[in-house]
Structures are given as C-alpha cells and as structure tokens.
C-alpha positions in Angstrom: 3.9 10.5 32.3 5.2 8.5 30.1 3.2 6.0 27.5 4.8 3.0 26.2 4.9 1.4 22.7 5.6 -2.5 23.3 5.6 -4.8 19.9 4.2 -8.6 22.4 3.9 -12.0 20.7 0.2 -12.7 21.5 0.2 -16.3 23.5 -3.1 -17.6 21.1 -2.8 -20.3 18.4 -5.3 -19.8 15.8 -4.1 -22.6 14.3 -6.2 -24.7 16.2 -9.5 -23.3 14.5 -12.6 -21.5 16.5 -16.2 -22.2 15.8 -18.3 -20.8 12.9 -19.9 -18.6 14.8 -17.3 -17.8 17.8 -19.2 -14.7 18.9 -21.4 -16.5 21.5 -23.2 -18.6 18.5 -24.3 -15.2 17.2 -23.4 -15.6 13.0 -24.0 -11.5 13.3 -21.1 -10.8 15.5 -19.2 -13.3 14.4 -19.0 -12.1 10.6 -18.6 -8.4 11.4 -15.5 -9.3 13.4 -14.3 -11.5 10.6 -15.2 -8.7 8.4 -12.6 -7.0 10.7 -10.3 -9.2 10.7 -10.6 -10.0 6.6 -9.3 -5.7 5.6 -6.6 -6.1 8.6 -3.6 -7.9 6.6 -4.0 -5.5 3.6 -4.5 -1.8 5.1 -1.7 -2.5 7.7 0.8 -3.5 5.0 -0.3 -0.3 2.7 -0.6 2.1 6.1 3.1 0.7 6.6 4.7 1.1 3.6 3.2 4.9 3.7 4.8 5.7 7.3 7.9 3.7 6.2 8.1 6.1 3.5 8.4 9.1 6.1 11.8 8.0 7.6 14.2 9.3 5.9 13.1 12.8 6.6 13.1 12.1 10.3 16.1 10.8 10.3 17.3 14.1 8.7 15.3 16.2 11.0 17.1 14.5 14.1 13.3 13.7 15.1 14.4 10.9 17.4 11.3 11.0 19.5 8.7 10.7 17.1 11.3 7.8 14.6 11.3 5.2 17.5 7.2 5.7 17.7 6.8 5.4 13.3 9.2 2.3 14.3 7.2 1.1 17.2 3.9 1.4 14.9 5.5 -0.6 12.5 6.4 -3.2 15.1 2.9 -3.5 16.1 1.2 -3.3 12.4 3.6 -6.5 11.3 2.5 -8.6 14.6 -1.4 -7.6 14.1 -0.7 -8.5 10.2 0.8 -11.9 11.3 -2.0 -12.7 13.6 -4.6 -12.0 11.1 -3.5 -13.8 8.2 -4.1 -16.8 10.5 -7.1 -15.8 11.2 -7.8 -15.4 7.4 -6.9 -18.4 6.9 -9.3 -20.3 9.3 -12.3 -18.3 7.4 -11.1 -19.4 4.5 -10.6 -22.9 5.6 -14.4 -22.3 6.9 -15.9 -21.2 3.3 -15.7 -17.4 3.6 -15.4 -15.4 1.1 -12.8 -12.5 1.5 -14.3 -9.7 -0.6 -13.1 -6.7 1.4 -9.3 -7.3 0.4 -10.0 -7.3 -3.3 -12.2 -4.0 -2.8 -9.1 -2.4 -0.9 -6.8 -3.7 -3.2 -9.0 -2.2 -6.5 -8.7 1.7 -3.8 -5.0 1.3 -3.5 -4.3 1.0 -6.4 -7.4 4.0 -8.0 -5.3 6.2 -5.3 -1.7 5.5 -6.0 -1.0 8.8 -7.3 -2.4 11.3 -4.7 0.0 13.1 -3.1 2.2 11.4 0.1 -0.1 13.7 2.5 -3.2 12.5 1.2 -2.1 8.8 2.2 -0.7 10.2 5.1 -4.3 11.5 5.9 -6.4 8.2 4.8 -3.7 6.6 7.4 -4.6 8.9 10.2 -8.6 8.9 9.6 -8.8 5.5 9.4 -6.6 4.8 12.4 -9.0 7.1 14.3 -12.0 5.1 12.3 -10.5 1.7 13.8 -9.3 3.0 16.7 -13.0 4.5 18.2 -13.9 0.7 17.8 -11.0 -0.5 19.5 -11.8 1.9 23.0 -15.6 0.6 22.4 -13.8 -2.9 23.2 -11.8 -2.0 25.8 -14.4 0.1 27.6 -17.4 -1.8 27.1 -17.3 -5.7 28.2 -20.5 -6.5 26.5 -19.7 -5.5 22.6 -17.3 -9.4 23.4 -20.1 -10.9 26.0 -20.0 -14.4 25.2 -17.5 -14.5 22.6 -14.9 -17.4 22.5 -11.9 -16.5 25.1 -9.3 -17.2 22.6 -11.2 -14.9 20.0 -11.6 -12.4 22.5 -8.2 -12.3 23.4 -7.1 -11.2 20.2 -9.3 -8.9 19.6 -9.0 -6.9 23.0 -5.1 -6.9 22.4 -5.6 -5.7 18.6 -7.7 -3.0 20.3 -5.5 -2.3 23.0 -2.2 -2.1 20.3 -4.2 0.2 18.3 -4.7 2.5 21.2 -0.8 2.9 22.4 -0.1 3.7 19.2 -3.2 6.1 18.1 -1.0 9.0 17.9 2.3 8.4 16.0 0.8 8.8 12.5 -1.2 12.0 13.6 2.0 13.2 15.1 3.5 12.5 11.6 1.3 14.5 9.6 1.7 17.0 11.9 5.7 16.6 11.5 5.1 16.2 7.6 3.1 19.6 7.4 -0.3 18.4 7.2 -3.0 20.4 7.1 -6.9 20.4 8.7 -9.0 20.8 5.3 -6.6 17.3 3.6 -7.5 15.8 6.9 -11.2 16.1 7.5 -12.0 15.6 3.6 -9.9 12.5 3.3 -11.4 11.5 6.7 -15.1 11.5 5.0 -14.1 9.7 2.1 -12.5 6.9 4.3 -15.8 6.7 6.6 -17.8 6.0 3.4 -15.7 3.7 1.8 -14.8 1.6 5.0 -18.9 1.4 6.2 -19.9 0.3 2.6 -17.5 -2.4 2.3 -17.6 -3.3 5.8 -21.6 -4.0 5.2 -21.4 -5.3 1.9 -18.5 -8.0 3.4 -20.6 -8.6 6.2 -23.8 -9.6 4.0 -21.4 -11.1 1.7 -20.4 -13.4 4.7 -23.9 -13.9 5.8 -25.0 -15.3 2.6 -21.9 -18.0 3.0 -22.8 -18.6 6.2 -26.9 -19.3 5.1 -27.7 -16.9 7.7 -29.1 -14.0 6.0 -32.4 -14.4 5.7 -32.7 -15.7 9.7 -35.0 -12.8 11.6 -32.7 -13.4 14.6 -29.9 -12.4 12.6 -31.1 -9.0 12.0 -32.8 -8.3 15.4 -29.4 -9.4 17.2 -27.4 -6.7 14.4 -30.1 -3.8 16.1 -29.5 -4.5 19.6 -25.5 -4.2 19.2 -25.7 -1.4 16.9 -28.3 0.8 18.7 -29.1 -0.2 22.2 -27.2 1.0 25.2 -23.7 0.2 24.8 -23.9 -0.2 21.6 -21.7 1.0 19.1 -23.4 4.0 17.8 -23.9 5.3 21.3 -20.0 5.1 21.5 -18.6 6.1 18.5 -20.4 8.8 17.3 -19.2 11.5 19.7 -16.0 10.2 18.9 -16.4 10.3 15.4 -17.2 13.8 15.3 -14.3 14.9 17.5 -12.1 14.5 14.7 -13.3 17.5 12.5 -12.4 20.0 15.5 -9.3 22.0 14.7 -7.5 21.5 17.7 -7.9 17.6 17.5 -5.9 15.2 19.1 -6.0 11.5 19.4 -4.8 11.7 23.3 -7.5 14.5 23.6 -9.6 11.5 24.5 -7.7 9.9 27.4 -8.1 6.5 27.4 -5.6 5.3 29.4 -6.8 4.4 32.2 -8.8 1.2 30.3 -5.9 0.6 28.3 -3.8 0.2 31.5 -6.6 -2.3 32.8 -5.8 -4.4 30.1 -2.5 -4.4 30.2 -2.9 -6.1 34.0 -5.6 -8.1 32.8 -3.3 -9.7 30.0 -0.1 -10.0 31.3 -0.6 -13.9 31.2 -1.5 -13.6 27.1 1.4 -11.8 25.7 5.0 -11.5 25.7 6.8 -8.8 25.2 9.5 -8.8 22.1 10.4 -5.3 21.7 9.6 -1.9 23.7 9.9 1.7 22.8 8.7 4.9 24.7 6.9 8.2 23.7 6.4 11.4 25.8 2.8 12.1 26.8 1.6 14.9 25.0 4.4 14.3 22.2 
C-alpha cells in the first residue's frame, strides 16, 4: 500500500472574514482554534527551515525515498503557512491579540544553539503534539459541530495534511541518528511549553473578546475537554504512545478516516503537486 503526499490549494477565501465567534457562537471554541491557528505561521517556518537543513545529507546518502517526503512536507507546511496568515490576519482585523507568536519567537531564539537533533526532536514531538489533535478532528465530527463550514473546511484539511505527512520528520531522525532518551525528553519540554501558551493565548483572547468572565464560557471549555469525545478522552492514550521505544507515527493507523476525507473534500481542494511514500517507510 502505498500513501500519498499531495501539496492542494484549499478552494476557501478567508478573505471574505468569518464571524467572531465561528465555532457555532461558542467564543470558547472559537479562540482555542484561533489560538491554533495564531502559533501555525511561525512553528511551520522554523520546523521547515530545520528539515530543509537535513537535505543535503540525503541527497548524499542517495535517500530518494525519504528526500521527496522532507520535500512533500515542505510543500504542505508553506500552503498551511499561506492559509494561516490569512487567517491571522482576519483576527487581527477582529481585535485579537497574537501573543503566542511572540512567546515562540522569545523559544526560538533561547534554543538556537541546541544541537540540530534536538530541533530535529522538538519537530517530531510537536508534530505528534498537533498531529493527535488533528485525528481527534478527523475522527470525531463533534469537536467541529456547528462550526462555520468554511472554518471547518480548513481546519479538517489542516488536520488531514498533518496526518499524510505525520511520519517524514520521524523517519528523519531516524535517518539523522536520533535517539529515544533526545526524543522523549524534548517531547516533555514541548508538551509543557505548547499547553501553557496555548492556555495563556486562549485567556489572553478571551479577555479581547470580553468573554472571560461569562459562566457559559467555562462550562462549554469542560464539556469539550472532558466529556465523551472530548479531547482528553482522545489524546491521552495517544499522547503516551510516544514514550514507547518501538514508537511509530503509522503505529496508529489512521488511514482509513483520512481516506474519508479525502472523498469527502474532493470538491474543496485542488491538487498542485503530488509525491509518494512507501507504507511502512
């Protein structure tokens, strides 16, 4: 079996604006997703430059295989970083405050002298991070219920994206001579980092948005958090699955809902470039 690698165009124009709170009038939802949305642009540059960096060795090694998947990623990252910028923009537009990139910013540049590994290893553990969320949306219909069809358009084809291509930097470490103990440690220091800023940019958001304070807005944050599907009950076993030894992202199979979107989107994105890895690769 083969699984592809297509960079699409998505056929949605943020341009045109979306409501305030997009996520079914929910300002909860809404601002976690922006909260999303407002680390995307950054990370993906950064997490590309660091795999860009890797190249040349591949192209020594003859690695043809796993060089078309780095290029692939890349492909994707720089149409997920396009779409999110105008997105971005729309918040900003809106009277959000974007204090997430300016946090991310500060840790690039605290961690610009760790080793090329290490970045190689915050890469992979926060593609797994981002990618549990992104089977959560592509599993589970109700963490988007009510949500703005354009908004959930792009954000089940983010998902979906992040899932074709949940493997190629793990594959690269691998390639690169990674090792379990860089892994798992930088893998704990990324899950910190990304759920304090994720809930401080979510509050920060919440205050913009005068919503803080609202009971509703709290008791609606519970119910997606911690009631059945919520995202606790899906991530965590995920989560942990990443400190086994003999992880793999494709230990977890998701095809089967990734190919459901792809038939369920066919109408929302074009194709521009595709590429091909080996199952199992």
């Amino acid at each position: 079996m083969n699984r592809s690698i297509p960079v699409r165009k998505l056929q949605v124009d943020l341009s045109r604006g979306f409501d305030r709170h997009w996520h079914g009038g929910d300002p909860y939802k809404s601002s976690l997703f922006n909260t999303f949305s407002m680390l995307f642009p950054v990370i993906e540059d950064h997490f590309s430059d660091i795999m860009r960096s890797f190249i040349p060795e591949l192209k020594t090694a003859g690695n043809t295989p796993l060089l078309r998947d780095v290029q692939a990623f890349l492909g994707q990252e720089a149409t997920h970083r396009n779409v999110h910028q105008q997105y971005n923009r729309q918040l900003e537009d809106q009277g959000f405050f974007n204090w997430i990139e300016k946090s991310l910013l500060w840790r690039i540049k605290t961690f610009r002298k760790i080793s090329r590994l290490s970045k190689l290893a915050i890469v992979i553990g926060t593609e797994h991070f981002i990618g549990i969320i992104g089977d959560g949306l592509l599993r589970t219909n109700q963490w988007l219920d009510g949500a703005d069809a354009d908004m959930a358009k792009v954000w089940r084809w983010h998902a979906a994206e992040e899932t074709e291509h949940k493997a190629v930097a793990f594959d690269l470490y691998a390639f690169a001579g990674g090792g379990y103990w860089c892994r798992v440690f930088w893998y704990l220091v990324i899950s910190i980092a990304l759920m304090v800023d994720l809930n401080i940019q979510t509050t920060v958001s919440l205050v913009n948005d005068g919503t803080l304070f609202r009971r509703k807005t709290w008791a609606n944050a519970g119910r997606f958090w911690f009631t059945r599907p919520g995202v606790v009950w899906q991530v965590i076993p995920l989560w942990l699955s990443y400190f086994s030894p003999r992880f793999h992202p494709w230990n977890h199979d998701n095809s089967e809902v990734l190919e459901a979107w792809r038939v369920e989107s066919e109408g929302d994105v074009r194709i521009v470039k595709a590429a091909r890895q080996e199952a199992g690769s």
